[in-house]
N, CA, C and O atoms as a GROMACS GRO file, in nm:
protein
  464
    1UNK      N    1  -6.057   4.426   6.688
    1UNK     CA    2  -6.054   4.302   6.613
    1UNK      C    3  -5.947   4.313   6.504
    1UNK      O    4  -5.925   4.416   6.440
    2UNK      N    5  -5.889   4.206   6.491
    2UNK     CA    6  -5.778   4.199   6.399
    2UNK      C    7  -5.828   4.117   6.293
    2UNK      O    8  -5.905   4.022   6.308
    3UNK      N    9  -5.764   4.174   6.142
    3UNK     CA   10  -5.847   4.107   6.061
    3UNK      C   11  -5.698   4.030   5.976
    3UNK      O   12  -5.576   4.040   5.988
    4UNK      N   13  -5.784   3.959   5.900
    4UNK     CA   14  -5.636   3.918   5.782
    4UNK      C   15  -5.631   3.978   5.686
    4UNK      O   16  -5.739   4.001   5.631
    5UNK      N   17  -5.531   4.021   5.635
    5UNK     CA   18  -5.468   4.106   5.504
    5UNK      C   19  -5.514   3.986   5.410
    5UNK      O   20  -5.483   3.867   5.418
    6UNK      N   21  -5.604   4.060   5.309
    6UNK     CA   22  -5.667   3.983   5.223
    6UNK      C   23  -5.589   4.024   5.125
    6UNK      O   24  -5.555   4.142   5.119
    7UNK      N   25  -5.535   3.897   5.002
    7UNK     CA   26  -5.463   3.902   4.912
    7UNK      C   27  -5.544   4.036   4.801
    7UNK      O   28  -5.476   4.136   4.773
    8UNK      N   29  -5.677   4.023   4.752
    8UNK     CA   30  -5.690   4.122   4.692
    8UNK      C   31  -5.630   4.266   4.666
    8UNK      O   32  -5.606   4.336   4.567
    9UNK      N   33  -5.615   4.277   4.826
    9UNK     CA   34  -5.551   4.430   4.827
    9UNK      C   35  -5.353   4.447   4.793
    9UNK      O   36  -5.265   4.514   4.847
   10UNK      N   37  -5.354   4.348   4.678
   10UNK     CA   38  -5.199   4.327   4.695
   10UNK      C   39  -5.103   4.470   4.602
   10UNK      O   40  -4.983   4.494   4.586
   11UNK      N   41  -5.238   4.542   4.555
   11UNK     CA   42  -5.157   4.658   4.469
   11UNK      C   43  -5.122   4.759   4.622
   11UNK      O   44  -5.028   4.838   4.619
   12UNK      N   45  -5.191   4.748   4.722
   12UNK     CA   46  -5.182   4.841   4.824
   12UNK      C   47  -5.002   4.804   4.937
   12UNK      O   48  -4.937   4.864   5.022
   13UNK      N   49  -4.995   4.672   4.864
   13UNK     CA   50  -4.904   4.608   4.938
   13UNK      C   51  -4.784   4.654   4.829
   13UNK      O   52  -4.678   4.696   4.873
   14UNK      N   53  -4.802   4.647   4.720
   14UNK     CA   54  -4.710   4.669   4.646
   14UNK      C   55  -4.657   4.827   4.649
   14UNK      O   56  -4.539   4.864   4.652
   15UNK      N   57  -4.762   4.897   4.648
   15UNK     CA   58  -4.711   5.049   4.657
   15UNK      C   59  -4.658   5.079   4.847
   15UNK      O   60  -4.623   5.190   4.888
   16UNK      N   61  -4.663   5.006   4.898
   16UNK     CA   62  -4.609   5.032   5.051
   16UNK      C   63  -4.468   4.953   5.026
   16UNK      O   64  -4.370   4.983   5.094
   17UNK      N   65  -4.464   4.881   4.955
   17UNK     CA   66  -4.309   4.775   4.950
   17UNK      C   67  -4.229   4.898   4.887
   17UNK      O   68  -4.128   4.944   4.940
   18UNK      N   69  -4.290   4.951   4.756
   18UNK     CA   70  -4.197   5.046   4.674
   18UNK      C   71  -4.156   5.145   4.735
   18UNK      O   72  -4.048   5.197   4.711
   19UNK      N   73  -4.260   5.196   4.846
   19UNK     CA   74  -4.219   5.286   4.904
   19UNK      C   75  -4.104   5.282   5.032
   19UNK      O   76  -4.040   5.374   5.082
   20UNK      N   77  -4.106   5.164   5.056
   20UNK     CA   78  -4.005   5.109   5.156
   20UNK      C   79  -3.888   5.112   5.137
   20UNK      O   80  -3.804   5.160   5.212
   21UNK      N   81  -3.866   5.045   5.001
   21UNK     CA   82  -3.773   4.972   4.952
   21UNK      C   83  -3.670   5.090   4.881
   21UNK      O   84  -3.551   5.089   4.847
   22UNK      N   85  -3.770   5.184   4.877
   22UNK     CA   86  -3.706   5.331   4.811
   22UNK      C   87  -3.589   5.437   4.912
   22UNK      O   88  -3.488   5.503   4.888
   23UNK      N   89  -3.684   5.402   5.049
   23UNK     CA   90  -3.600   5.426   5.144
   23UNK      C   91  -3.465   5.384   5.149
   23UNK      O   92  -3.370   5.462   5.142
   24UNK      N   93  -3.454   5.250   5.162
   24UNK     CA   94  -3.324   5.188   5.231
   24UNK      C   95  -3.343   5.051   5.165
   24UNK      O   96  -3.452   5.004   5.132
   25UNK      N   97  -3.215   4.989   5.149
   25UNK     CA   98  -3.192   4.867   5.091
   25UNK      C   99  -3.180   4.746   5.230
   25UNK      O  100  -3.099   4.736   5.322
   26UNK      N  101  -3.308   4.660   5.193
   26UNK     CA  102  -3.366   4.620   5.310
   26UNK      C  103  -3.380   4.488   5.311
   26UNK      O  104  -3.411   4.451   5.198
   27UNK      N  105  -3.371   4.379   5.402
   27UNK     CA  106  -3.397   4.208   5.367
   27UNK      C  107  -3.536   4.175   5.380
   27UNK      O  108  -3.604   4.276   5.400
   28UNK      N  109  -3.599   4.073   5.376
   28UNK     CA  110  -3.714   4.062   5.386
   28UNK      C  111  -3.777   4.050   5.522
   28UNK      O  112  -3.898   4.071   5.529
   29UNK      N  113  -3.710   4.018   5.627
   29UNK     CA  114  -3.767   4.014   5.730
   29UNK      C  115  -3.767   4.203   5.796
   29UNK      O  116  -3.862   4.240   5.864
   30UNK      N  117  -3.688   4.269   5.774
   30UNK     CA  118  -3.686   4.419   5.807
   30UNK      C  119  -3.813   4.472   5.692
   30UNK      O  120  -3.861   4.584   5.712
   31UNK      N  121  -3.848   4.417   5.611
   31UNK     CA  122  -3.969   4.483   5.528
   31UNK      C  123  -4.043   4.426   5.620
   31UNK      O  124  -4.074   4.502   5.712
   32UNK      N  125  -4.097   4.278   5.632
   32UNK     CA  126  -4.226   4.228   5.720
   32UNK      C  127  -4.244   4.336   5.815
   32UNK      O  128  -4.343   4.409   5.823
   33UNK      N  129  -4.121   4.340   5.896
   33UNK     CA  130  -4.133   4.408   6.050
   33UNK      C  131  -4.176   4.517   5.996
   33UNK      O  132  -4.281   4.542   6.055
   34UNK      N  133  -4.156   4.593   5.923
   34UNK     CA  134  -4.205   4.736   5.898
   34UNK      C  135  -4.368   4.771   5.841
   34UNK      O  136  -4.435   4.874   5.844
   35UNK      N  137  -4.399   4.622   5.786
   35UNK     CA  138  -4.521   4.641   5.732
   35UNK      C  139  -4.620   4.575   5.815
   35UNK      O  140  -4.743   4.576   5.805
   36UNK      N  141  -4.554   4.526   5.888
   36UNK     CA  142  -4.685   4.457   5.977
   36UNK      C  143  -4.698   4.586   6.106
   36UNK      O  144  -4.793   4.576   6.184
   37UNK      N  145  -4.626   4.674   6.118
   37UNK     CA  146  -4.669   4.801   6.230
   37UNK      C  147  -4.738   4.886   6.145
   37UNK      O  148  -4.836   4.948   6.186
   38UNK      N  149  -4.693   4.898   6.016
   38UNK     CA  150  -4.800   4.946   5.934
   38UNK      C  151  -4.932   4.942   5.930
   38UNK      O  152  -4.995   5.044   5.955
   39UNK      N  153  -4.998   4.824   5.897
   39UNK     CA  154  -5.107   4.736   5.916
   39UNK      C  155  -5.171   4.703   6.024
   39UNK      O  156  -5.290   4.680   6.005
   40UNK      N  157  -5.120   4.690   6.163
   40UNK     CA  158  -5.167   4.686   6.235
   40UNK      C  159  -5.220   4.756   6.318
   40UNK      O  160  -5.302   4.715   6.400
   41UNK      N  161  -5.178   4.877   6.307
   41UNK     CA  162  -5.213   4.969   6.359
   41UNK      C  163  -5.391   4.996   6.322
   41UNK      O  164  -5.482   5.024   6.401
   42UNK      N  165  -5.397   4.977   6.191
   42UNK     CA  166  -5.541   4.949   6.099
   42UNK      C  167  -5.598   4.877   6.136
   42UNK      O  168  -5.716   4.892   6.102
   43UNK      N  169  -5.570   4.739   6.234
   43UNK     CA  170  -5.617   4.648   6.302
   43UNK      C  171  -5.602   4.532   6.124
   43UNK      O  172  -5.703   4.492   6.067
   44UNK      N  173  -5.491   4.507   6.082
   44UNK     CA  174  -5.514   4.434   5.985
   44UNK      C  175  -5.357   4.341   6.047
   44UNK      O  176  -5.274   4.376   6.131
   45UNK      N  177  -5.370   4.205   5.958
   45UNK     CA  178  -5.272   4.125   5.970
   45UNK      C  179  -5.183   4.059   5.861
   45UNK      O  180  -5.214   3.957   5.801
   46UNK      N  181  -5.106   4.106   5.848
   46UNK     CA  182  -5.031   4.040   5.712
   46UNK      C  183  -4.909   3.927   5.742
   46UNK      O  184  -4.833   3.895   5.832
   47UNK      N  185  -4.941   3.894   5.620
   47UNK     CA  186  -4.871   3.752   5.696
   47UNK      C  187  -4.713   3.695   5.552
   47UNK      O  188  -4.711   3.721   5.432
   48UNK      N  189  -4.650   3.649   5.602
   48UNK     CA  190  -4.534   3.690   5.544
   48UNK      C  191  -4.510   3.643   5.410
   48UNK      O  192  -4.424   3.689   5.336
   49UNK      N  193  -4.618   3.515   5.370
   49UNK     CA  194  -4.616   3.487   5.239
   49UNK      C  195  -4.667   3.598   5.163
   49UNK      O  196  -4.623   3.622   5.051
   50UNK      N  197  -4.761   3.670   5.219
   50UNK     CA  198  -4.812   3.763   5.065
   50UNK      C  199  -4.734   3.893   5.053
   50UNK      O  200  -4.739   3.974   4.960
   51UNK      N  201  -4.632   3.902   5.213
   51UNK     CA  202  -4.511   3.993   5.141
   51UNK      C  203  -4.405   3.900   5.078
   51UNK      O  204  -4.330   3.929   4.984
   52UNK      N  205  -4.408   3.841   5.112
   52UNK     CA  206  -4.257   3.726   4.967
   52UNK      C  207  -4.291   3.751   4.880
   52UNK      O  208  -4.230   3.827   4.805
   53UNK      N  209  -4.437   3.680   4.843
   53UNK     CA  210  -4.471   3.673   4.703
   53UNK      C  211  -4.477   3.789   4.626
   53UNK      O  212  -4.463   3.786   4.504
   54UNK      N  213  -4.502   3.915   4.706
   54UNK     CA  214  -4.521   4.010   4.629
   54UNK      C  215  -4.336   4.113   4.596
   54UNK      O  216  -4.300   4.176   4.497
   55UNK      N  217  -4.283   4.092   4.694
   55UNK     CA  218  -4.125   4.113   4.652
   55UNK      C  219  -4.111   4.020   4.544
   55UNK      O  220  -4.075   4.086   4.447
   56UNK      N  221  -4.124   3.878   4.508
   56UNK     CA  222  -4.096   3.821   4.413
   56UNK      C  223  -4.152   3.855   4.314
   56UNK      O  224  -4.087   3.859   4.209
   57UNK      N  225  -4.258   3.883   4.314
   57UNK     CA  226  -4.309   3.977   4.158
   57UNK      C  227  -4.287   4.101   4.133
   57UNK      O  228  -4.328   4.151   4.029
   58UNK      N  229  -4.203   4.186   4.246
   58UNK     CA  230  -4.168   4.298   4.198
   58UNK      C  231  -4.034   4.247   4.133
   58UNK      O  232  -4.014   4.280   4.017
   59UNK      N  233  -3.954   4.180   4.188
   59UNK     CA  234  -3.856   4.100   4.132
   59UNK      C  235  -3.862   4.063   3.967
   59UNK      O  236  -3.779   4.111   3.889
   60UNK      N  237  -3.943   3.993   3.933
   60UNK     CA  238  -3.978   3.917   3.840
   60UNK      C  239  -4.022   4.062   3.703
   60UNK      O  240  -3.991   4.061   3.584
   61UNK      N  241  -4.093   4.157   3.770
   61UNK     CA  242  -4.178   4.242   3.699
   61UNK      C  243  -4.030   4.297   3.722
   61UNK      O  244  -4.083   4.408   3.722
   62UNK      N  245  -3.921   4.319   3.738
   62UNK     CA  246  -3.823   4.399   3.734
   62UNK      C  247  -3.822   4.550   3.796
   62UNK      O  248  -3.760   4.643   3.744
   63UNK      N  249  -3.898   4.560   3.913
   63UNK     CA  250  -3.906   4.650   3.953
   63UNK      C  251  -3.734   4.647   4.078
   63UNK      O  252  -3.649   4.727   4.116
   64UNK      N  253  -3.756   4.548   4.090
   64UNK     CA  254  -3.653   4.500   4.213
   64UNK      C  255  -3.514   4.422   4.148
   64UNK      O  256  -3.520   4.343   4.053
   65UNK      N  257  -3.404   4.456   4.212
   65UNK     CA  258  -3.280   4.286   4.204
   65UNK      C  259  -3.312   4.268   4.369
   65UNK      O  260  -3.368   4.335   4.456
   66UNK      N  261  -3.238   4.127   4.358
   66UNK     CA  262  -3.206   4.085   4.492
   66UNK      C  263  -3.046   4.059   4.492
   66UNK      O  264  -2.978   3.990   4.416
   67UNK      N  265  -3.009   4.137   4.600
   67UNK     CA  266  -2.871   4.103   4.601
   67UNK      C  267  -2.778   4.010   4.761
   67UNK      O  268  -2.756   4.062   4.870
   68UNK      N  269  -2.753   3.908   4.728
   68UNK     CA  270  -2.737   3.839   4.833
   68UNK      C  271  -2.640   3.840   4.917
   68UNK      O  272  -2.530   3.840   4.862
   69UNK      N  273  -2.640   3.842   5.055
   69UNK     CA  274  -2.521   3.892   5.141
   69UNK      C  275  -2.468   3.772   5.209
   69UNK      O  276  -2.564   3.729   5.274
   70UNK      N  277  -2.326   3.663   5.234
   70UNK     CA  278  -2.301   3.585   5.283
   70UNK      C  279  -2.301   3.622   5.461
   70UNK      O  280  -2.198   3.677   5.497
   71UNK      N  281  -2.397   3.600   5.561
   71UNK     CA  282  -2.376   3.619   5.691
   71UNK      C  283  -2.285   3.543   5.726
   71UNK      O  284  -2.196   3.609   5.779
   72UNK      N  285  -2.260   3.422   5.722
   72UNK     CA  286  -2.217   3.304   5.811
   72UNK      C  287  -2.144   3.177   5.690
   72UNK      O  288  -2.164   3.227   5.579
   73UNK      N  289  -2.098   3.089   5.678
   73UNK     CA  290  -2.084   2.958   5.585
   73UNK      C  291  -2.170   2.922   5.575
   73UNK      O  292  -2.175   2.860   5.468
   74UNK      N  293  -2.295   2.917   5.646
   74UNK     CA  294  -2.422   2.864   5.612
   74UNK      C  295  -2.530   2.918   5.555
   74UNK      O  296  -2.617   2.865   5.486
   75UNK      N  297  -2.513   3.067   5.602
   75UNK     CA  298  -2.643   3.149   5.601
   75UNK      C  299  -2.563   3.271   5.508
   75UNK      O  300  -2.448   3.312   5.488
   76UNK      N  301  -2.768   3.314   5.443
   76UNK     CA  302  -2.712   3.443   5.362
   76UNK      C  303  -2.821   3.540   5.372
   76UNK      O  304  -2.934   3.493   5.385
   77UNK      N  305  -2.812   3.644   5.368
   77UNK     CA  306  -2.938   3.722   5.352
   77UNK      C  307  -2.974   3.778   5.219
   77UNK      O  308  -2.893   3.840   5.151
   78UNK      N  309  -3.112   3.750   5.180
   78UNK     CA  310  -3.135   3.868   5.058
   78UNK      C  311  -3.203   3.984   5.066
   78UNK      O  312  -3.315   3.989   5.118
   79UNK      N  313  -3.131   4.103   5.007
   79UNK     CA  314  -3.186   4.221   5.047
   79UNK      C  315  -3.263   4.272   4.894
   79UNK      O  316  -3.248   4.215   4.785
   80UNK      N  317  -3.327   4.365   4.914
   80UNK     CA  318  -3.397   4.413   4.815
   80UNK      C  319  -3.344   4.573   4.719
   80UNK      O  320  -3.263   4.648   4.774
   81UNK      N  321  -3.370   4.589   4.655
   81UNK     CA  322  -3.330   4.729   4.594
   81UNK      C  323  -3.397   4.739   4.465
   81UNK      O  324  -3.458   4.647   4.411
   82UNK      N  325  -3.378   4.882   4.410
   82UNK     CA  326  -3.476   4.893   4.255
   82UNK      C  327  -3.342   4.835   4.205
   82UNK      O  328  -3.235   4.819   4.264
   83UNK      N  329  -3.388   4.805   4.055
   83UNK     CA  330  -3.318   4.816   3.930
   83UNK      C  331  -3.303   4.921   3.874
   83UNK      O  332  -3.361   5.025   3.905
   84UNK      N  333  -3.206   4.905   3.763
   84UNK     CA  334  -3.203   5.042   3.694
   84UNK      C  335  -3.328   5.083   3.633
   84UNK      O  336  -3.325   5.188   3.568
   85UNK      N  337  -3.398   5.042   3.638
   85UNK     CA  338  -3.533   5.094   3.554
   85UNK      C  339  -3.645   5.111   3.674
   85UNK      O  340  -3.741   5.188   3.680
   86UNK      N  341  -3.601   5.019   3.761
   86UNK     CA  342  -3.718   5.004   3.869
   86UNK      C  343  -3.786   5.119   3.948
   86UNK      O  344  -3.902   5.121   3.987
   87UNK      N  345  -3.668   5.235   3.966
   87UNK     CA  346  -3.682   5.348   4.037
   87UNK      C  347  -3.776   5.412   3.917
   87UNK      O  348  -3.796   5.495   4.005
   88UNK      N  349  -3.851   5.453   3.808
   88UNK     CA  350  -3.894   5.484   3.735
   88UNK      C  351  -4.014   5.442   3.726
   88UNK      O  352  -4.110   5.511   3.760
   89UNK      N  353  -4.025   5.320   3.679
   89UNK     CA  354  -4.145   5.243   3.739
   89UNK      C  355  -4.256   5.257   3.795
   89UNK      O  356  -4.369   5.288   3.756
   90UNK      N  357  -4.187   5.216   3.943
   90UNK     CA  358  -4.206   5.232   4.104
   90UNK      C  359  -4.299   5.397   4.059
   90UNK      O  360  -4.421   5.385   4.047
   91UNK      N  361  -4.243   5.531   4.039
   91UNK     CA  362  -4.251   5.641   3.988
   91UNK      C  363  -4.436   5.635   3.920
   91UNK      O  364  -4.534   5.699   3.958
   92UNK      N  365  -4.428   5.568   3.848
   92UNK     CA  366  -4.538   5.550   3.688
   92UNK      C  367  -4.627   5.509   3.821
   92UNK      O  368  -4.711   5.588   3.864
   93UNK      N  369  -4.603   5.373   3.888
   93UNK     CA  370  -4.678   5.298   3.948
   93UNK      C  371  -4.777   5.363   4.091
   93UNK      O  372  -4.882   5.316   4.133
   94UNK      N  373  -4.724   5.446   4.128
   94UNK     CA  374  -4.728   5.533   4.259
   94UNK      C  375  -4.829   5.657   4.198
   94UNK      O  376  -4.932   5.697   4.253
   95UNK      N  377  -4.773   5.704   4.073
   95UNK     CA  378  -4.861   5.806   3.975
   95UNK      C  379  -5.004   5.731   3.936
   95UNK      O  380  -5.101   5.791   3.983
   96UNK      N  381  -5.033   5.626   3.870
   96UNK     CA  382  -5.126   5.552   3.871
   96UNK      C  383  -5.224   5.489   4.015
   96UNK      O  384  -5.345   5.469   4.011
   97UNK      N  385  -5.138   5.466   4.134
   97UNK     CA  386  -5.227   5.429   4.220
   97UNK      C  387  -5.246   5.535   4.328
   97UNK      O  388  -5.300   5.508   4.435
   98UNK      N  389  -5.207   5.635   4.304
   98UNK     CA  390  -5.288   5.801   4.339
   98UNK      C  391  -5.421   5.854   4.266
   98UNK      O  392  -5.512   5.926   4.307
   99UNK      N  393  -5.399   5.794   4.154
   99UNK     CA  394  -5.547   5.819   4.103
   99UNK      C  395  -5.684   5.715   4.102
   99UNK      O  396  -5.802   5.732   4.075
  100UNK      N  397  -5.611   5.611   4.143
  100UNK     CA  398  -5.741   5.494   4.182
  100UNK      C  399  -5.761   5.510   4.335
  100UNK      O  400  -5.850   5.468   4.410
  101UNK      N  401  -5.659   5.579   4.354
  101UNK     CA  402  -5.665   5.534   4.535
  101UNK      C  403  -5.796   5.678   4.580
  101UNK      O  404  -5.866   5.676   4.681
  102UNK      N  405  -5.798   5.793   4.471
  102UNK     CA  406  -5.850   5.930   4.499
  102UNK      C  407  -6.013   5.871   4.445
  102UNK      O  408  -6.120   5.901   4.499
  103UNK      N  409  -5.995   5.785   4.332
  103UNK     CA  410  -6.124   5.729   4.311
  103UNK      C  411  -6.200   5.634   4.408
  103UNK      O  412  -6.321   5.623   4.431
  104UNK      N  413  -6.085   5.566   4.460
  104UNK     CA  414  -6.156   5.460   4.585
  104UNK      C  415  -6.251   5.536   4.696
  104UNK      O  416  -6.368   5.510   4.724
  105UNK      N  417  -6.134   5.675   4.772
  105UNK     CA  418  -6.196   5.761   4.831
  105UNK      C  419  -6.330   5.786   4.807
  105UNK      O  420  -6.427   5.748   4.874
  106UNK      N  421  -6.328   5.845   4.718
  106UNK     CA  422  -6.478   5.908   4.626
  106UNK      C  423  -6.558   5.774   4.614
  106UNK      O  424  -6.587   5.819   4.503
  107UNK      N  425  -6.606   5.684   4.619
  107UNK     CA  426  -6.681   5.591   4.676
  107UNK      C  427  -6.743   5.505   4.790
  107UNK      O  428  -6.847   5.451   4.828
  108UNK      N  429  -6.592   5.530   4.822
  108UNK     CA  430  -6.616   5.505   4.981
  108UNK      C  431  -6.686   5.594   5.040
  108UNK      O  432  -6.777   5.556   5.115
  109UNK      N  433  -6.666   5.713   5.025
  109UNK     CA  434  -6.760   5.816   5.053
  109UNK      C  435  -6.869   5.843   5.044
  109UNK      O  436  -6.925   5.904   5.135
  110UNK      N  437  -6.948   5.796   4.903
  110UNK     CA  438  -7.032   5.815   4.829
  110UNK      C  439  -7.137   5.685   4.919
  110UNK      O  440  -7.250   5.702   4.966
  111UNK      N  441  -7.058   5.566   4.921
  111UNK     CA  442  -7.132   5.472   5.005
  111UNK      C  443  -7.156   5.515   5.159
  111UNK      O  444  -7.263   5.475   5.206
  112UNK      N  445  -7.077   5.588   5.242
  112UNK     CA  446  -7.071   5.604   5.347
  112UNK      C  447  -7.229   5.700   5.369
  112UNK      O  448  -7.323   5.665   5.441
  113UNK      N  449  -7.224   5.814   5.294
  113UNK     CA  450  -7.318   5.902   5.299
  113UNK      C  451  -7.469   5.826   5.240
  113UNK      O  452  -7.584   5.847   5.280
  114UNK      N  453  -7.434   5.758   5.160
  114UNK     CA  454  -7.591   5.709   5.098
  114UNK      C  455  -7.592   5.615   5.199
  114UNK      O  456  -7.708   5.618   5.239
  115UNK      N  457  -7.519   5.517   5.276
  115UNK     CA  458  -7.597   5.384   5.356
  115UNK      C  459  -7.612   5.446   5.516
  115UNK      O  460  -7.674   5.384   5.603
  116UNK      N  461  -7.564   5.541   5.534
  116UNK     CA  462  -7.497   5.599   5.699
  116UNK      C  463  -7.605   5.722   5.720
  116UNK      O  464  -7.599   5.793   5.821
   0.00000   0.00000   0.00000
């Protein structure tokens, strides 16, 4: 069963973008494609507004620029990359959601064994 990527989990989305984006300087449709094999594999479904929106707030939160590439007279692509500060950040942000993510564990667990 395939489920939908529920907006809640958007810090989980955010630390998979940073980690992407850290890789290689990437447009938004090469992030989707990468995060939806991600996800699905989990049997989850993400859907491409709540990766926009969330590049746009890494954007906005200055984690990201967007720098725009002319393809065609008509068409352009925008690709993603840190800022000068962003790579640092990204850093703090990844340090912080290692320790909620070790706490999530430890509950999930804690529920698994007490209801299972």
């Amino acid at each position: 069963m395939i489920r939908n990527y529920l907006p809640p989990q958007t810090a989980f989305l955010k630390l998979n973008l940073l980690t992407i984006i850290e890789k290689d300087r990437l447009y938004g449709l090469q992030i989707l494609k990468e995060l939806q094999g991600l996800y699905e594999k989990h049997h989850y479904r993400i859907k491409h507004e709540h990766v926009y929106r969330t590049l746009h707030e890494l954007v906005h939160d200055g984690y990201l620029i967007q720098e725009k590439e002319k393809v065609t007279e008509f068409q352009e692509v925008i690709y993603y990359r840190f800022s000068t500060a962003g790579r640092e950040m990204a850093r703090i942000y990844r340090e912080n959601m290692k320790e909620e993510l070790n706490r999530s564990i430890g509950l999930l667990q804690e529920a698994v064994k007490v209801n299972y």
